[in-house]
C-alpha positions in Angstrom: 7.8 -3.2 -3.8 9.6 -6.0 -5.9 12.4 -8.1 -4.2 14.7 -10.7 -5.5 16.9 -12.8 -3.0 20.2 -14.1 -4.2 21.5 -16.6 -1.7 25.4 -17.7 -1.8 26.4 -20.6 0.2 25.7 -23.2 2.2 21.9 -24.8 3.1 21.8 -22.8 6.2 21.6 -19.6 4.1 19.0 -21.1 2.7 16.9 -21.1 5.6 17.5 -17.7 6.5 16.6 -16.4 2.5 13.5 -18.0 2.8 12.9 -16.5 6.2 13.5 -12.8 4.7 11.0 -14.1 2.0 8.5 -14.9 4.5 9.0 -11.6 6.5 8.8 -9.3 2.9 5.8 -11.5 1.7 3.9 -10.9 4.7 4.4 -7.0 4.6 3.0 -7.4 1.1 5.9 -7.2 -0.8 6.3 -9.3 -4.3 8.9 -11.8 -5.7 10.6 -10.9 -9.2 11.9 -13.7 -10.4 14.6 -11.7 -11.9 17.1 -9.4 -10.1 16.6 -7.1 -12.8 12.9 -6.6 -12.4 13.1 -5.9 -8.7 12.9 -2.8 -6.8 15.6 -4.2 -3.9 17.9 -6.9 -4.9 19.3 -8.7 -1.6 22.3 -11.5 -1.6 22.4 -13.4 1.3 26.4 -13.5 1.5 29.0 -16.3 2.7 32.3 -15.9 4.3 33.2 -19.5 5.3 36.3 -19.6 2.7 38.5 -17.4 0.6 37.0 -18.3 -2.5 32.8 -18.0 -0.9 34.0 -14.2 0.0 35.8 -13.5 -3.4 32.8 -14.7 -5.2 30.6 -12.8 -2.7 32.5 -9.8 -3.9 32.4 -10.4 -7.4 28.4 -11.2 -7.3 27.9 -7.9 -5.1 30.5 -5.7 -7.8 28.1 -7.1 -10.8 24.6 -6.5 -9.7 26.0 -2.7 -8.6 27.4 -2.3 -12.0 24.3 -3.1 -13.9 21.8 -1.4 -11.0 19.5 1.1 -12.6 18.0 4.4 -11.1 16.1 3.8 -7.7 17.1 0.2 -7.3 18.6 -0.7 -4.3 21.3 -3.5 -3.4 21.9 -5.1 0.0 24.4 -7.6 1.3 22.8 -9.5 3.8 24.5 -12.8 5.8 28.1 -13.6 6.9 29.9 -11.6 4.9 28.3 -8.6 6.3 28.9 -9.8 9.8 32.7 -10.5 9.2 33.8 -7.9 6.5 31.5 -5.4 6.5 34.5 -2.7 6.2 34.8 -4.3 3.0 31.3 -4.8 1.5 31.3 -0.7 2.2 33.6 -0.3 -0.3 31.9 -2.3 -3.1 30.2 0.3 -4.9 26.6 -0.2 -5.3 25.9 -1.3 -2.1 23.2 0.6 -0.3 22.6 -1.6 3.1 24.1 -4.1 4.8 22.1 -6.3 7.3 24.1 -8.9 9.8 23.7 -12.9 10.2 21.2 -12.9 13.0 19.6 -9.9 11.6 18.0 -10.6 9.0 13.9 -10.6 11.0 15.1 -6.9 10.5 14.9 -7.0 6.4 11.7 -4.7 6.2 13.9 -2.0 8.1 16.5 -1.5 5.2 14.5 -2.4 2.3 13.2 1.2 2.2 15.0 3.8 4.7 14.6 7.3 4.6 16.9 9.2 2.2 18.9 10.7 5.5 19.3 7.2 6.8 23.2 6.9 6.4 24.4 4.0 3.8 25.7 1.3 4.0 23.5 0.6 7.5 24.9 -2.4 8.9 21.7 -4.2 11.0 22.6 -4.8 15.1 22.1 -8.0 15.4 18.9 -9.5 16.7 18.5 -12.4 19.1 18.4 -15.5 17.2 14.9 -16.9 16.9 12.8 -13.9 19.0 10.9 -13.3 16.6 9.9 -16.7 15.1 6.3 -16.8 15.7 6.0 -14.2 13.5 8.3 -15.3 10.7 6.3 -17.6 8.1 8.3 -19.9 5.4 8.5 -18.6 2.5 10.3 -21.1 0.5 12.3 -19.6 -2.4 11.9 -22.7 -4.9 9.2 -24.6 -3.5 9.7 -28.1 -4.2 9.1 -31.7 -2.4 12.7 -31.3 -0.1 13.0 -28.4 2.1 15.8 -27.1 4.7 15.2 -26.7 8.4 17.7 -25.0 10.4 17.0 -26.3 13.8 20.5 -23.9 15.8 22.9 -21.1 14.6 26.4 -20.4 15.5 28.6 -23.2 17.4 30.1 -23.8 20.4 33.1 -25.9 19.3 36.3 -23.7 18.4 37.7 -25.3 16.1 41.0 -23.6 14.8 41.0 -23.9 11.6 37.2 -22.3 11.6 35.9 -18.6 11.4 32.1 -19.6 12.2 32.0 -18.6 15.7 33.8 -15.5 14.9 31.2 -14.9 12.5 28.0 -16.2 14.2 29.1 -16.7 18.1 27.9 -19.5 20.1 25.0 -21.9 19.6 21.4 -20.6 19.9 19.1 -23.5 20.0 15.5 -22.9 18.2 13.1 -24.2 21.2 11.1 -27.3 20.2 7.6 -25.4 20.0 9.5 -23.2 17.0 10.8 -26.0 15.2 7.6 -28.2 15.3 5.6 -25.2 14.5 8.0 -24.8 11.1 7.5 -29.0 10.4 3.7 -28.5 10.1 4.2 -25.4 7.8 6.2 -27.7 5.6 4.2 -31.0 5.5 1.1 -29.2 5.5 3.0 -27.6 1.9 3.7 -31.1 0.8 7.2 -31.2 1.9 8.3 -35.2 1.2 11.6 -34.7 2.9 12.8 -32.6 5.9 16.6 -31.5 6.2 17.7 -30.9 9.3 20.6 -28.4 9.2 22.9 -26.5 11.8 26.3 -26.1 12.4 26.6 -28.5 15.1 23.6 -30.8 14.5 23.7 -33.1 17.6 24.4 -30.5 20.1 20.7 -29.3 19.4 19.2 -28.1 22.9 22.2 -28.0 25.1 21.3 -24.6 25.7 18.3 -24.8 26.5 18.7 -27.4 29.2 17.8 -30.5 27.1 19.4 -34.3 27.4 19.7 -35.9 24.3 17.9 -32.8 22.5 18.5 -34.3 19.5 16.9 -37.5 19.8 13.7 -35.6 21.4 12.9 -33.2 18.8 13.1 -36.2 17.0 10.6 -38.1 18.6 8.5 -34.8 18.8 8.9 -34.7 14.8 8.0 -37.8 13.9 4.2 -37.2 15.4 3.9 -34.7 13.1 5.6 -36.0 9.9 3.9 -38.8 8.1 5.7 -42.2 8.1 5.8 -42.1 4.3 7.4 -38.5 4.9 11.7 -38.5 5.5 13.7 -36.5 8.0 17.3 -36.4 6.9 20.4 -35.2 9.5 23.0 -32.9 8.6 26.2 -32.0 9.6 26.0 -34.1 13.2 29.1 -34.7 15.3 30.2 -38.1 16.8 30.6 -37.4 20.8 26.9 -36.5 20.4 25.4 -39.4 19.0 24.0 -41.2 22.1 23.1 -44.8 22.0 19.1 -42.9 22.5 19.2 -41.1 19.3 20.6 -44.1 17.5 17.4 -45.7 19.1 15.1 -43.0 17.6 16.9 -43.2 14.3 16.2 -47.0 14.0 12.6 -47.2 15.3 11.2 -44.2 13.4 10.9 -45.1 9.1 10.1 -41.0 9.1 14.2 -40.9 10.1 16.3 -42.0 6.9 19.6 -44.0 7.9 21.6 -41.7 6.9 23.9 -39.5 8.8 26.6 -36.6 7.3 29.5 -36.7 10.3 32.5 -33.9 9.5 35.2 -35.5 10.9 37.7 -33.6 9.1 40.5 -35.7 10.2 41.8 -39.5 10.8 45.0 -39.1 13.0 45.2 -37.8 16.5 48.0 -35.7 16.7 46.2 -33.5 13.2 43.0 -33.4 15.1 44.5 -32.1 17.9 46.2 -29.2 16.0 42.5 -28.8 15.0 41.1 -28.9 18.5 38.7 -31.3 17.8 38.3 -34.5 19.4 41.3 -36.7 19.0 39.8 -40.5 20.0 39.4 -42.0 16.8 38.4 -45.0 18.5 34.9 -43.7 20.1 34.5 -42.6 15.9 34.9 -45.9 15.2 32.5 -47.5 17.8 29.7 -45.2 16.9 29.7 -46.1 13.8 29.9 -49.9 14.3 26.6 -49.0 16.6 24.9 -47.0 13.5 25.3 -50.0 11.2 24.5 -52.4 13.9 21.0 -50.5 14.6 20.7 -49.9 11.2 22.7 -52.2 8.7 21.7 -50.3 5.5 22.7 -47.1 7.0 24.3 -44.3 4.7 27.0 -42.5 6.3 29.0 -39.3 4.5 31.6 -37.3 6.0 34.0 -34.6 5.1 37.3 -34.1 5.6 40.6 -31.6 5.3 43.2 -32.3 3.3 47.0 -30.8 3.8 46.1 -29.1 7.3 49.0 -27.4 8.8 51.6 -29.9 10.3 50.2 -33.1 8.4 53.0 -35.8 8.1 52.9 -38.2 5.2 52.2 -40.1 7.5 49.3 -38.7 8.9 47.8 -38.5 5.6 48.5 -42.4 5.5 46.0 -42.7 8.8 43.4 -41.0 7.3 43.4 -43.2 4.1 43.1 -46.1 6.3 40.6 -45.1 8.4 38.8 -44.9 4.9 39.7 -48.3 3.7 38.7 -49.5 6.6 35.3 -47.5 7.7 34.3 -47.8 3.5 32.2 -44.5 4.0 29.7 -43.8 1.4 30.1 -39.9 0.9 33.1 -38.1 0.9 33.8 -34.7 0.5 37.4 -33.2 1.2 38.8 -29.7 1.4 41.8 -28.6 0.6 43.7 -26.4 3.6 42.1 -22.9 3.3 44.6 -20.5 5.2 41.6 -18.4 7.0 43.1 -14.6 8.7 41.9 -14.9 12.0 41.8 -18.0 12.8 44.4 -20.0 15.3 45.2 -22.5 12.2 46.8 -19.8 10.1 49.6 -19.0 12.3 50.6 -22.6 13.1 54.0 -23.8 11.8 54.7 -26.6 9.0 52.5 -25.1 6.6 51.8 -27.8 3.6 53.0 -26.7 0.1 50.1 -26.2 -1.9 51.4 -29.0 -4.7 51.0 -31.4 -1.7 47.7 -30.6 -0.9 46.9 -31.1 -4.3 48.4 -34.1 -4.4 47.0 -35.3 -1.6 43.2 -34.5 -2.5 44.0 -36.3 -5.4 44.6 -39.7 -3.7 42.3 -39.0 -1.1 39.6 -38.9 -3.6 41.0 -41.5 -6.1 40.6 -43.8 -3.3 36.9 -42.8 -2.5 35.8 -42.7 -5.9 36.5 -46.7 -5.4 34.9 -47.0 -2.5 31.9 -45.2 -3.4 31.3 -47.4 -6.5 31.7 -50.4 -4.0 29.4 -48.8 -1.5 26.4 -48.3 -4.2 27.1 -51.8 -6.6 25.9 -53.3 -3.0 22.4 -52.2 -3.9 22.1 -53.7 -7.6 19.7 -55.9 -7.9 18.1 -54.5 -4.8 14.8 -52.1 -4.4 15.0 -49.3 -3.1 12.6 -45.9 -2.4 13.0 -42.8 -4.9 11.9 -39.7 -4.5 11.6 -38.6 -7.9 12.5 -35.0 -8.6 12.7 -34.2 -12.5 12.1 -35.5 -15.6 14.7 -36.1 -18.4 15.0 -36.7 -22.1 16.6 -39.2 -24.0 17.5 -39.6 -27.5 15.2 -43.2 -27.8 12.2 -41.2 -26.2 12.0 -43.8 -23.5 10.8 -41.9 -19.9 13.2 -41.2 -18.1 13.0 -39.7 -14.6 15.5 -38.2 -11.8 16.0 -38.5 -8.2 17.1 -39.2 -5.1 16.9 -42.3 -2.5 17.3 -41.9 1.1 21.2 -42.3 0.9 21.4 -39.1 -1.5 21.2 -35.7 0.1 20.0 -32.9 -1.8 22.9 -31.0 -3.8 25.8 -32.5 -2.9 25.4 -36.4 -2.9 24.4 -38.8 -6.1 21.1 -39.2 -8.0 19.3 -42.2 -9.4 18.4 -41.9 -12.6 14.9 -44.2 -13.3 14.0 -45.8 -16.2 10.1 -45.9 -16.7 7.3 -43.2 -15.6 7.3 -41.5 -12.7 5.4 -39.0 -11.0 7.8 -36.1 -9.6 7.3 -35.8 -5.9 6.5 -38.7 -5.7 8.2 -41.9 -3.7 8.6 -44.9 -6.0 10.2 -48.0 -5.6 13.3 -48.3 -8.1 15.2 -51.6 -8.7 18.7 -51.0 -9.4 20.5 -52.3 -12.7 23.7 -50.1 -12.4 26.4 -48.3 -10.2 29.1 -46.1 -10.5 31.3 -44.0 -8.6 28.0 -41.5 -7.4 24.6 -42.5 -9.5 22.8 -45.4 -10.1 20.7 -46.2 -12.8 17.3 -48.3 -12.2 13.9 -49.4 -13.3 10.3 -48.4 -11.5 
């Protein structure tokens, strides 16, 4: 049978898509590489926002208008877990398999004809069957994901995850390091660590500093020209430990993506997050003490419910003054469900807007401040592509250790380079995201 995985969303996703393409593989199933050539077309869905389940929607509404006779369409992922009365109704739709379900997939590729439909999947405990569940990575490359935990234990209220994936389930040690020689042993150059709560990895499975051991544990494994690259990790879990693993280890980049979502302690409190803006602040004095080169990004929320002009005003100055390099920012997504939708003091959507605006009007400077720091420095490449330019001189693309796939800058390189490759750039040019540089 031919498959084709579509996968919406965010890196975590990812992981799971190429699990399902391990699990398919290894029953002897093929790849199409188009969805129209497949026997099964499956979309991995997202449901984190408004907008993820309206395009969710309209992806799911396309490939069941266009499906031909004996093709069959599933909606796997969060959307399935969290609307599933909905996905019902999209006509087309033949299966539906849930979040944690998805080391199921060979179940509802091809059920019997009584088998009612849609079928939405009980889910399975995360991670039982992970000895058995190769990588199969969907566009093999020289960066890969690895999702290290699933679901979260924080309740944040503006926030539908746990609703939508439940509590944390750590993936023991022997899983994860048994996925890191998969990888390297495939030529993997860099290693993404993702979860949903990054530096709470092991609580639940009775670990100190969990975090800081897989670590350790990793870097026998990966090679020290290799990189290991942290996602999504919270501040009250950084421990002066995995700062120490961070800076002694060249397989760990300095570079750390901390959501904060908020500046001011009063918002953060609506948010039920933690309110002390001051440990923030210390731990990242202690980052850029350890390691003074160190890359840090973070996203934040923009026109949450009850946020005084004033409280907008502390979270610009905590960016003046902490001059992070990466900044995303979200406008206020009113999420049914959820604690944050019923608060009072809703902000008018032309004030959110407004707000983003100068939120990232400010950044932009910052950024270009943060990368003009590194002209006429060298710095470490990993090249991924090659471009064209009108003079016909080489040009190549890429990434250096403060770029995260997908969502942070690139560095474009003039000169030859090999992709997959590490090279050592020297920077000629910054702007607000990219620099420009000759190998």
């Amino acid at each position: 049978m031919k498959y084709h995985i579509l996968t919406l969303g965010c890196p975590k996703n990812s992981v799971d898509s190429e699990g399902m393409e391990g699990l398919l593989t290894d029953a002897g199933h093929t790849r199409a590489a188009d969805a129209t050539d497949a026997d099964v077309i499956i979309v991995n869905t997202c449901s984190f926002i408004a907008a993820a389940r309206e395009e969710t929607v309209q992806v799911l509404r396309d490939l069941g208008r266009h499906k031909r006779a004996g093709q069959r369409l599933i909606a796997a992922g969060c959307m399935a877990q969290s609307h599933g009365d909905l996905l019902a109704q999209v006509s087309g739709v033949d299966a539906q398999l849930s979040t944690q379900a998805w080391t199921r997939i060979n179940e509802v590729i091809a059920p019997p004809a009584s088998q009612p439909i849609p079928l939405l999947e009980t889910p399975a405990p995360a991670y039982a069957d992970w000895r058995s569940t190769p990588i199969q990575r969907l566009q093999p490359s020289h960066s890969a994901y690895l999702k290290i935990s699933d679901g979260c234990n924080l309740r944040c209220a503006f926030c539908t995850i746990p609703s939508i994936k439940g509590d944390m389930a750590s993936k023991p040690i022997r899983a994860v390091l048994g996925e890191v020689e998969q990888l390297v042993g495939q030529g993997v150059q860099e290693i993404v660590l993702v979860a949903q709560h990054l530096t709470d990895y092991g609580r639940d499975l009775g670990l100190q500093d969990g975090l800081a051991t897989l670590l350790e544990e990793m870097c026998q494994i990966v090679p020290h020209s290799g990189w290991i690259r942290l996602m999504y990790a919270y501040p009250h879990g950084i421990s002066e430990r995995l700062i120490r693993v961070m800076a002694e280890h060249p397989q760990v980049l300095a570079y750390l993506d901390m959501p904060l979502q908020h500046a001011h302690p009063d918002t953060l409190r609506r948010m039920r997050r933690p309110p002390d803006t001051e440990h923030t602040r210390a731990v990242i004095q202690q980052l850029r003490a350890a390691m003074p080169d160190m890359a840090l990004r973070s996203t934040f929320i923009v026109g949450y419910p009850g946020e005084t002009n004033a409280e907008f005003k502390t979270l610009l100055g905590f960016l003046e003054e902490m001059q992070l390099d990466r900044v995303g920012a979200f406008r206020y997504s009113r999420e049914p469900g959820t604690p944050a939708a019923g608060l009072p003091d809703q902000v008018r959507p032309k004030v959110i807007e407004r707000r983003w605006h100068e939120l990232m009007q400010l950044q932009q400077g910052i950024s270009r401040m943060r990368n003009q720091r590194w002209v006429g420095r060298t710095i470490p490449v990993l090249i991924e592509a090659h471009g064209a330019t009108d003079t016909g001189q080489p040009l190549a693309l890429g990434r250096s250790f403060r770029d995260a796939p997908e969502i942070d800058g690139q560095v474009f390189v003039w000169g030859e380079a090999p992709i997959g490759q590490v090279v050592d750039v020297r920077i000629t040019e910054a702007a607000e995201y990219d620099v420009w540089g000759t190998c």
